[in-house]
C-alpha positions as CSV (number, residue, x, y, z in Angstrom):
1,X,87.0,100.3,92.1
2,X,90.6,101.6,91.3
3,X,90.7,103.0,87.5
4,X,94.4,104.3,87.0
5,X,95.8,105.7,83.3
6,X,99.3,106.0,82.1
7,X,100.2,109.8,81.4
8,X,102.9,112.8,81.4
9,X,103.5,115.7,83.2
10,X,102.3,118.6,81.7
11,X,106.2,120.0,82.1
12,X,108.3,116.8,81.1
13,X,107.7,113.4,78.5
14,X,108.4,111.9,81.9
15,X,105.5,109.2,82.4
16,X,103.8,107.9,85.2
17,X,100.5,106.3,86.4
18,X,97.5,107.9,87.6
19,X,94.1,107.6,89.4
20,X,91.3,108.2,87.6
21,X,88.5,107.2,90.1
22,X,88.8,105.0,93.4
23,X,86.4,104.3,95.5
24,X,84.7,101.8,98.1
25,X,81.3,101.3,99.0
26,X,80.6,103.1,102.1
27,X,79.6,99.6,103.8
28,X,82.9,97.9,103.1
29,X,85.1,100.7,104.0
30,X,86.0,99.3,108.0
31,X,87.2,96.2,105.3
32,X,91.2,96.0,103.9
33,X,89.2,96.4,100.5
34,X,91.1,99.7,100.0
35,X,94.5,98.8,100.9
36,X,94.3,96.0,98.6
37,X,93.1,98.3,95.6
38,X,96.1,100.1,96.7
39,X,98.5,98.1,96.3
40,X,97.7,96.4,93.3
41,X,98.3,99.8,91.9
42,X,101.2,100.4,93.6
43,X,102.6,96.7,91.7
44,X,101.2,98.0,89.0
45,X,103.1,100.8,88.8
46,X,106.2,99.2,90.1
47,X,106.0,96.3,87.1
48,X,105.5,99.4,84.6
49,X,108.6,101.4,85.9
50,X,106.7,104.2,86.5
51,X,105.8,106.6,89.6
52,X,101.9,106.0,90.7
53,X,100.2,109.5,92.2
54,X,97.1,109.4,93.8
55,X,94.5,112.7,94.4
56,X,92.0,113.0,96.4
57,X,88.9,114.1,94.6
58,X,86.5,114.3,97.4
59,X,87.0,117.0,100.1
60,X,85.2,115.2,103.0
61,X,87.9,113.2,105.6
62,X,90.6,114.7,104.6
63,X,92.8,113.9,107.3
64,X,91.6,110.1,107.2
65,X,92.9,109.9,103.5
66,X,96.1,111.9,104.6
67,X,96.9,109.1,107.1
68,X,95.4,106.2,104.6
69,X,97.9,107.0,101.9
70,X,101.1,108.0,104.1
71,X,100.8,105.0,105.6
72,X,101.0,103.0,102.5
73,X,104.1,104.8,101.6
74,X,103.0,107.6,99.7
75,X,104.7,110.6,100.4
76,X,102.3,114.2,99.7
77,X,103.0,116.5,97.5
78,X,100.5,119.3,97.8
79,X,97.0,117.7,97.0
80,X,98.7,114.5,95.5
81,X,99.9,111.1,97.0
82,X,102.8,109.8,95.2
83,X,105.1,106.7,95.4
84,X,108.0,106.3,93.2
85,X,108.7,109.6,92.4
């Protein structure tokens, strides 16, 4: 599942998208499952004309999800993922 909102920063009216949960069943995360949630949000935010940041809510693998969302193209900021910005 991949739930994403449309917000602002809490310092502009500048918009963007956002995750609100994401997550694969244990059992089908060897699959692509996750890259394809991924980048339907990324197109998502693309077709929207907005920046799409992603956060890591789970402290466990840490340096798995580093390496999942840099190599989608996300670029870290500090605890979030973002593309777009």
């Amino acid at each position: 599942i991949l739930a994403l909102q449309e917000g602002e920063f809490w310092y502009s009216h500048s918009r963007f998208i956002g995750d609100l949960a994401y997550f694969v069943e244990p059992s089908s995360r060897a699959s692509r499952y996750a890259a394809h949630l991924l980048k339907a949000g990324q197109e998502y935010a693309t077709m929207r004309g907005l920046p799409l940041l992603m956060g890591v809510a789970h402290g466990g693998d840490v340096m798995r999800k580093d390496l999942f969302y840099t190599r989608h193209g996300m670029d870290r900021i500090g605890g979030i993922y973002a593309r777009g910005m």
